[in-house]
N, C-alpha and C positions, 0 to 999 in steps of 0.2 A: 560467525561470519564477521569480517572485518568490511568497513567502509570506509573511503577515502572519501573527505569534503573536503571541496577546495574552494573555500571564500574566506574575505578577508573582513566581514563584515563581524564584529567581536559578539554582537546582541543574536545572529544569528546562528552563532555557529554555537554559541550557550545554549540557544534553546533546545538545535536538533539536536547537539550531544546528549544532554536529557531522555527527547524524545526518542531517540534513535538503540541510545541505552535500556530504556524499558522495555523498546521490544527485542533484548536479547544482542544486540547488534553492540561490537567492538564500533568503535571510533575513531579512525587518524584523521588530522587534521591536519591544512598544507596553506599558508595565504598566500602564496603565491606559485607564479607556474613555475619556478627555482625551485619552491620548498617538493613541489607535488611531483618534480622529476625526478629529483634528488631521491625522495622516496617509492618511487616506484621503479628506479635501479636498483633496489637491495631489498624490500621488501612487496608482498602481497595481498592483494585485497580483493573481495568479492565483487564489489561495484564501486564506482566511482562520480558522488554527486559533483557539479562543473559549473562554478557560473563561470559568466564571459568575460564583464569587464576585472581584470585583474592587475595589483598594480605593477607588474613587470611584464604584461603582455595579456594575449588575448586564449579567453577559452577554446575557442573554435580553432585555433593554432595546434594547440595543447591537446585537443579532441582528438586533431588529426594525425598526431605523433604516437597517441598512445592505442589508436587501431588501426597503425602502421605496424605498430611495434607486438600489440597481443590480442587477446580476445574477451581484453575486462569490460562489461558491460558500462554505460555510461549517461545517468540522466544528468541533461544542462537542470540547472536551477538559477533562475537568472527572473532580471525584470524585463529587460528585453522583449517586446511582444510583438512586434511587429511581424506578420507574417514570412515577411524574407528570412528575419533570420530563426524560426521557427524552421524553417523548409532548408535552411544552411545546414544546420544542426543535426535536423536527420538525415538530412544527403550526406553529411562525413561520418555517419554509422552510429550514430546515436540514440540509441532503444527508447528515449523518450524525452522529453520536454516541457517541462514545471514553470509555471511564471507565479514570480513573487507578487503580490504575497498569497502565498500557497495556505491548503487547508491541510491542517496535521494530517489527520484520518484520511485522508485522500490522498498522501505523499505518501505514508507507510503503505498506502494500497499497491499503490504503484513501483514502489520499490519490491515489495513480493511478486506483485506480476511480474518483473524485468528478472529479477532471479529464479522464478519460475519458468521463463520461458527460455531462460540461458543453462537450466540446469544447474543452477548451480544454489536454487530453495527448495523447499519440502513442500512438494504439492498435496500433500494430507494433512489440514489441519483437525487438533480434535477438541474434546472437550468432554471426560468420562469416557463412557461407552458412546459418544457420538464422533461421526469423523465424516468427515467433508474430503472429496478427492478434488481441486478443482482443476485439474487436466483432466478429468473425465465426465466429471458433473453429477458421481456417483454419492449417495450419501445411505448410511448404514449408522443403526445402534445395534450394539452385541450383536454384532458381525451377518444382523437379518439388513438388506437394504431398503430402503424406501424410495417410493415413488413420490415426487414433488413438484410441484407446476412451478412456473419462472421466477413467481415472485414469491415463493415460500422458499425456495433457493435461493434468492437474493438475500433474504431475510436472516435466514441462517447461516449464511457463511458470511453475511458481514456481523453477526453476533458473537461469531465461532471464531472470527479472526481476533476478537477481545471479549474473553469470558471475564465476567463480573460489573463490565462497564458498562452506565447507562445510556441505552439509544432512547433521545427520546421519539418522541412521534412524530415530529419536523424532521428528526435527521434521517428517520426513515422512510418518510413520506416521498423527498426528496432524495433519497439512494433511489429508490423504487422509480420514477420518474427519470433518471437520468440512465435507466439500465432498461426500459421499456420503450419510452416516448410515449407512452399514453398517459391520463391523465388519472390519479390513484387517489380517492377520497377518504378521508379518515374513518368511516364504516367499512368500506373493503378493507383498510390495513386491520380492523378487527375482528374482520370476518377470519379475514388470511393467517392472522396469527392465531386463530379458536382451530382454524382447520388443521396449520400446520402441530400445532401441541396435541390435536389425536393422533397425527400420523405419528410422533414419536413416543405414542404411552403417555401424555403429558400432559390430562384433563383436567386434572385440580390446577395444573400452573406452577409444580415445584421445580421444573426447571427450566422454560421459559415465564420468571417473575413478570407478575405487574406492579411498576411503581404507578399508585394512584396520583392522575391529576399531571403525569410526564411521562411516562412510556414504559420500556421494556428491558429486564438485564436477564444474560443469562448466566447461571449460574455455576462456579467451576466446578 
C-alpha cells in the first residue's frame, strides 16, 4: 500500500519514511499542495497523511478538493490543536486527526485503524499459528479459537501488531489505561500476561518472552 505525505517539513518527513517503510508501507511524498495535486491526477494511494499549514496554501483547502474528488482516506498531521480546527478537519471528511508531535506507535495504529475501516487494510493480523481478527475481536491459534477478557486482547494485538519488538511494562501499562479507563497496576499486568500465555499453550513463556527488569516481546 502506498501513502501520500504531504509536509514540507524535511526532518519529518525522514523520519515517517523510515518509519512508514518498516511497516511495509510505500511512500510518496508532496511539499506542497501543487506537488500533492499534481500527483494525485495521475497517480494512486491508499491514504493520505495532510498537515495544514503548507507553503502554497492550506491543508483543509486541499482536504476538501480531494473528497470532492474520491474516496482516499485522509489523516491531518499537523500542530495545529486547537479545538476548531480539530472539529474543521473532520467536518470535511477526515478519518482522523494526529497533532504533532505524535507518538510513532500510536500513528501507525491509527493509520491501520483508518484502512481498516475503509477497506482498504488487512483486518487479520498474525504471528505463526496466532491471528488476531480485529473487525471481529476473534483470536485463534491453529485454527482452535480462544476466549479472552479486554485486557488480554488489548495485550495481544498490540504485540501481534509488531512481533519481535520490546513492549516494556510502561508502554503497556499505559496502552491498558487508555483502552479501559480504569486504573491497571503492574501485578494485574502480570497476573494478565501469566493468564493470557495459558490460554495460548504458552506456560513456560516461549512465545510471549520476558525481558527481565523491562517487559515483554513476542516472538515471530
Amino acid at each position: 500500500m502506498r501513502i501520500l505525505l504531504v509536509e514540507d517539513n524535511d526532518a519529518i518527513i525522514m523520519g515517517l519514511e523510515y518509519l512508514l517503510s518498516q511497516e511495509g508501507y510505500q511512500v510518496a511524498t508532496a511539499k506542497s499542495v501543487g506537488e500533492a495535486e499534481r500527483f494525485l491526477a495521475g497517480e494512486d494511494c491508499s491514504l493520505i497523511l495532510l498537515d495544514i499549514a503548507l507553503p502554497d496554501g492550506n491543508g483543509f483547502e486541499l482536504c476538501r478538493k480531494i473528497k470532492r474528488d474520491s474516496r482516499i482516506p485522509v489523516i491531518f498531521l499537523t500542530a495545529k490543536e486547537e479545538e476548531a480546527d480539530v472539529v474543521k478537519g473532520l467536518d470535511l471528511g477526515a478519518e482522523d486527526y494526529v497533532i504533532k508531535p505524535f507518538r510513532n506507535r500510536e500513528l501507525v495504529s491509527r493509520i491501520k485503524g483508518v484502512l481498516r475501516r475503509s477497506g482498504r487494510g488487512n483486518p487479520v493480523l498474525r504471528c505463526g499459528d496466532i491471528s488476531v481478527n480485529t473487525e471481529t475481536g476473534k483470536v485463534s491459534r491453529g485454527g482452535e479459537e480462544i476466549t479472552l477478557t479486554k485486557l488480554e486482547y488489548r495485550i495481544l494485538s498490540s504485540m501481534i501488531t509488531y512481533p519481535g519488538k520490546l513492549f516494556t511494562r510502561d508502554e503497556i501499562l499505559s496502552d491498558i489505561w487508555d483502552i479501559s479507563g480504569n486504573f491497571v497496576n503492574d501485578n494485574t499486568l502480570s497476573v494478565t500476561v501469566k493468564r493470557l500465555r495459558e490460554k495460548l499453550g504458552d506456560s513456560e513463556g516461549q512465545l510471549i518472552k520476558t525481558v527481565r527488569g523491562m517487559g515483554y516481546r513476542l516472538e515471530p
